[in-house]
C-alpha positions as CSV (number, residue, x, y, z in Angstrom):
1,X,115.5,83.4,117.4
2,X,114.0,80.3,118.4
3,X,113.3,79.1,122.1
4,X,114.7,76.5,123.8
5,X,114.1,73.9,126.8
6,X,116.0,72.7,128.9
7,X,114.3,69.0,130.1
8,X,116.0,66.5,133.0
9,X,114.7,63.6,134.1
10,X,114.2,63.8,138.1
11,X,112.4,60.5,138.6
12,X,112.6,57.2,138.1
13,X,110.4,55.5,135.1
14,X,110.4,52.4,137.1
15,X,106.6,51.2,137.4
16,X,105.7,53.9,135.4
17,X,102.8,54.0,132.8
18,X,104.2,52.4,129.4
19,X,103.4,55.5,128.2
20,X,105.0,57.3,130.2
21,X,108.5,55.6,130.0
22,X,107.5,55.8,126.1
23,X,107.2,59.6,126.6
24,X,110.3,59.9,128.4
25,X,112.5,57.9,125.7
26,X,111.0,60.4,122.7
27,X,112.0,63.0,124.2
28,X,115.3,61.6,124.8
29,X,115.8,60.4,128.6
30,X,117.6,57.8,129.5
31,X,118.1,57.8,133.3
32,X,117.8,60.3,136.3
33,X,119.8,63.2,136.3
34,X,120.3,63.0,132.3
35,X,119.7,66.2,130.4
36,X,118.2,67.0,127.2
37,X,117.8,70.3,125.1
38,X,114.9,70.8,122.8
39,X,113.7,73.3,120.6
40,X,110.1,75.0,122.7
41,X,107.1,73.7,120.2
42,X,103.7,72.6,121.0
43,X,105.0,69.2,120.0
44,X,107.9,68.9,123.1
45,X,105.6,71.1,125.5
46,X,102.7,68.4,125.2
47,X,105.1,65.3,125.8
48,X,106.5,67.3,128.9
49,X,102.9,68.2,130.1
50,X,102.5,64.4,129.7
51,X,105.1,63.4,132.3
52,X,105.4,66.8,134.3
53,X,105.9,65.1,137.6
54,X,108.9,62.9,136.7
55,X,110.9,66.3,134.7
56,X,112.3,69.3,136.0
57,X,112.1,72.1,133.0
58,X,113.9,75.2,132.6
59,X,114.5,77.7,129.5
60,X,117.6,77.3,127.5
61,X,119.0,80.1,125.4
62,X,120.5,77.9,122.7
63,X,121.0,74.4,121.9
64,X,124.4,73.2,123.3
């Protein structure tokens, strides 16, 4: 059974790296308090690391 993450924006992107606001649209974000679900691969753990201090993560048992 696969793993899941829970990932919501908790910060603003405004005057953020480009990269970082680049980060945050890949993995789906689109403004605070907006949640995304994705499946737990390197891939999605490395873009989270990325912008850890504008995300608030938490393990999701399936993809709703």
């Amino acid at each position: 059974m696969a793993q899941y993450l829970e990932i919501t924006q908790v910060k603003s992107a405004i005057g953020r790296r480009p990269g970082a606001r680049g980060t945050l649209r890949a993995l789906g974000l689109k403004r605070i308090r907006h949640t995304v679900v994705h499946e737990d691969t390197p891939v999605i753990r490395g873009m989270v690391n990325k912008v850890a201090y504008l995300l608030e993560v938490r393990p999701a048992t399936e993809k709703s």
